[in-house]
C-alpha positions in Angstrom: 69.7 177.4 56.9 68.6 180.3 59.4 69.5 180.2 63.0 65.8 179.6 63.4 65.6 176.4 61.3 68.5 174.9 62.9 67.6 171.6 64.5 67.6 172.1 68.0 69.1 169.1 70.4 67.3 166.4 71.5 66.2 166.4 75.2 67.6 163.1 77.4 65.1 161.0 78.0 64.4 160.3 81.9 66.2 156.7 81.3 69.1 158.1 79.8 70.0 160.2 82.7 69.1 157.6 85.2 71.8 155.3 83.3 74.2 158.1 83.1 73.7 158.9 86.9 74.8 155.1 87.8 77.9 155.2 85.6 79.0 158.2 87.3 78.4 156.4 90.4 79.7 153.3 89.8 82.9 155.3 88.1 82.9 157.4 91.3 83.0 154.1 93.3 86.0 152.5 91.3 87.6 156.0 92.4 87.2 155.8 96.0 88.5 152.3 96.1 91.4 153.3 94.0 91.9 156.7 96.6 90.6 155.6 100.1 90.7 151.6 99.7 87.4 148.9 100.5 87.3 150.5 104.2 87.6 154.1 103.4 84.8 153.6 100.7 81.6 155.4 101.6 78.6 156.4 100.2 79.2 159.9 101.2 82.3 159.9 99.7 81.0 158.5 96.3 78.3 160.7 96.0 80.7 163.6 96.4 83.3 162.2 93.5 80.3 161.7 91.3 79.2 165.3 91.9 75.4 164.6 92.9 73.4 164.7 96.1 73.0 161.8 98.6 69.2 161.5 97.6 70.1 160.8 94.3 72.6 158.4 95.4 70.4 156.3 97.6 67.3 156.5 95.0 69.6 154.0 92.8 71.9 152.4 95.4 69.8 152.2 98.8 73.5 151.2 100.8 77.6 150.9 100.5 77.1 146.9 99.6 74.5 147.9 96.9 76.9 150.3 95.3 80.1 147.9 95.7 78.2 144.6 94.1 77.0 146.9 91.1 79.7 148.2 90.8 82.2 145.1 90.4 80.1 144.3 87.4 80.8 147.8 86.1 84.4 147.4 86.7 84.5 143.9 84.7 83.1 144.8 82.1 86.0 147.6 81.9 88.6 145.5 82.9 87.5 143.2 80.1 87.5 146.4 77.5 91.4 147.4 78.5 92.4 143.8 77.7 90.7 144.0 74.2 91.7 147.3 73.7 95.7 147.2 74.3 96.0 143.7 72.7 95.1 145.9 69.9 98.5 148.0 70.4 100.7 144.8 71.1 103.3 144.2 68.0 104.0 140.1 68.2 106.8 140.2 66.4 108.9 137.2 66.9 108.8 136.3 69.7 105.1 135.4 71.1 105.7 134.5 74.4 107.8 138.0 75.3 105.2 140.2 73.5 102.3 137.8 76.1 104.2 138.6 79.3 105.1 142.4 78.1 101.5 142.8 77.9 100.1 141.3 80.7 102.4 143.5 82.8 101.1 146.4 80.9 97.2 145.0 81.5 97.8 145.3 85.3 98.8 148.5 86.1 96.8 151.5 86.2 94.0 152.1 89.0 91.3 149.1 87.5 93.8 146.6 88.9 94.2 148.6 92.2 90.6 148.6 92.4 90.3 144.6 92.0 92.8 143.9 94.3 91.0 146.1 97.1 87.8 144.0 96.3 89.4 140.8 96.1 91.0 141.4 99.6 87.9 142.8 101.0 86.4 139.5 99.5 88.1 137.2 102.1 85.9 138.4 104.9 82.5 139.3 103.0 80.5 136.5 101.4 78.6 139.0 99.4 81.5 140.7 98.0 83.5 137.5 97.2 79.9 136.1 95.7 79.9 138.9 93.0 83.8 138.8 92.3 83.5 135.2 91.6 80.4 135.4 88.8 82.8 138.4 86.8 86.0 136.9 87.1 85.8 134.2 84.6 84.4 137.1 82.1 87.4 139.4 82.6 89.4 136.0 82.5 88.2 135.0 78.9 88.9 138.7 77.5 92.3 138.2 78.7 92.6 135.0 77.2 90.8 135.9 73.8 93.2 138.8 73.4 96.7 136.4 74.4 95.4 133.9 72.2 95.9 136.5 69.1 99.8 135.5 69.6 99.2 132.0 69.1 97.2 131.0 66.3 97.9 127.3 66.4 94.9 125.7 67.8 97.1 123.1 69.4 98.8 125.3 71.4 95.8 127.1 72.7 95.8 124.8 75.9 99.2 125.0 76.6 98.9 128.9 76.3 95.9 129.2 78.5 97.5 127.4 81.4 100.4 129.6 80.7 98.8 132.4 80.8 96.8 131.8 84.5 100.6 130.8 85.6 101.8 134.2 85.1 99.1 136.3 86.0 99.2 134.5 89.9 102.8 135.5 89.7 102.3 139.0 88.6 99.3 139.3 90.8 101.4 137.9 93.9 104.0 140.2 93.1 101.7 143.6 92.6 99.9 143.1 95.9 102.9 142.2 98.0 104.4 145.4 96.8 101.8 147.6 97.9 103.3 147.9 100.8 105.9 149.9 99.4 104.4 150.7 96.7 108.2 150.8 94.8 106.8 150.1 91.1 110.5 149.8 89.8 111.2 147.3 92.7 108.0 145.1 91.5 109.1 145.8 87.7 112.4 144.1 88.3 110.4 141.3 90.3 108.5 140.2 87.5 111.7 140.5 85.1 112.3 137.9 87.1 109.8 135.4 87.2 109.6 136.4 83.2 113.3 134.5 83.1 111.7 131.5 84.7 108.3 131.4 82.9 109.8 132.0 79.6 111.5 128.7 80.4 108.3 126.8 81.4 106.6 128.3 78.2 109.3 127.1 76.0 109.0 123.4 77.8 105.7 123.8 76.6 105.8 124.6 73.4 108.5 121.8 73.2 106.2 119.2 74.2 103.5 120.1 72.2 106.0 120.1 69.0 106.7 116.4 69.6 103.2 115.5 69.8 102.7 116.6 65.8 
């Protein structure tokens, strides 16, 4: 083939880079609130992450509470990916209930669960913000539940597991946000060693309870 018959690259079309514009956006959002928190999150400031020019950030979100809303869905539907995607690196082994809690911990680091948190908080006092997180949590919720529910294929522990599972997560959830104040992640590590100790114990009552109903 001759460098003149070589096929030459096909041109975006104007939707394409309208939907690549928003991700970088909504991205760019999830990074302010993970660098400057709900309050220091500004339109300005986003436009600047995303690298493009206020116009073209108002032409697809006209204010702050546009961008935030659109962008919680955005942040869902990667929160929901993570959980999919590291229960794919999870070895069970034998003991189900360890390899859970191991990665749930794992699930909740990194700057998507920083970025939550700020929107939950900022939740509390806006009706619009708190409107939106309620409509994506159960979504992100089922992922993580799909992906936990890999460790225990007997159907008739699946209940047992699921409350099990929302047990934890408010513990490791309490603990994270409390420690931002210090933000000492070996301090919050050893915390949730912790509460593992004691929810290994109620998971174990469980699975004891469902074992005498067969």
């Amino acid at each position: 083939m001759t460098r003149t018959d070589a096929p030459k690259p096909q041109r975006r079309t104007q939707e394409q880079r309208s939907s690549e514009m928003r991700t970088r956006l909504l991205d760019a959002t999830i990074d302010c609130l993970v660098e400057y928190g709900y309050a220091g999150t500004t339109t300005p400031r986003v436009a600047e992450l995303a690298g493009v020019t206020r116009g073209a950030q108002v032409h697809h979100f006209g204010s702050k509470t546009d961008l935030v809303v659109a962008a919680i869905s955005h942040l869902a539907q990667r929160r929901a990916e993570t959980a999919m995607r590291e229960m794919d690196r999870v070895v069970v082994g034998t003991d189900p209930v360890d390899a859970a809690l191991a990665f749930l911990w794992e699930l909740h680091q990194g700057p998507l669960f920083i970025a939550t948190a700020e929107l939950w908080v900022a939740g509390r006092t806006d009706p619009v913000l708190a409107s939106a997180m309620e409509k994506v949590e159960p979504f992100v919720n089922n992922a993580v539940l799909m992906a936990v529910a890999r460790f225990v294929p007997d159907e008739m522990r699946r209940k047992e597991a699921r409350d099990f599972v929302y047990t934890a997560m408010d513990a490791l959830r309490g603990i994270l946000v409390a420690n931002f104040i210090d933000a000492d992640s070996e301090r919050a590590h050893r915390r949730w060693r912790r509460a593992c100790v004691h929810l290994r114990g109620i998971a174990n009552a469980a699975l004891k309870k469902v074992d005498s109903l067969d």
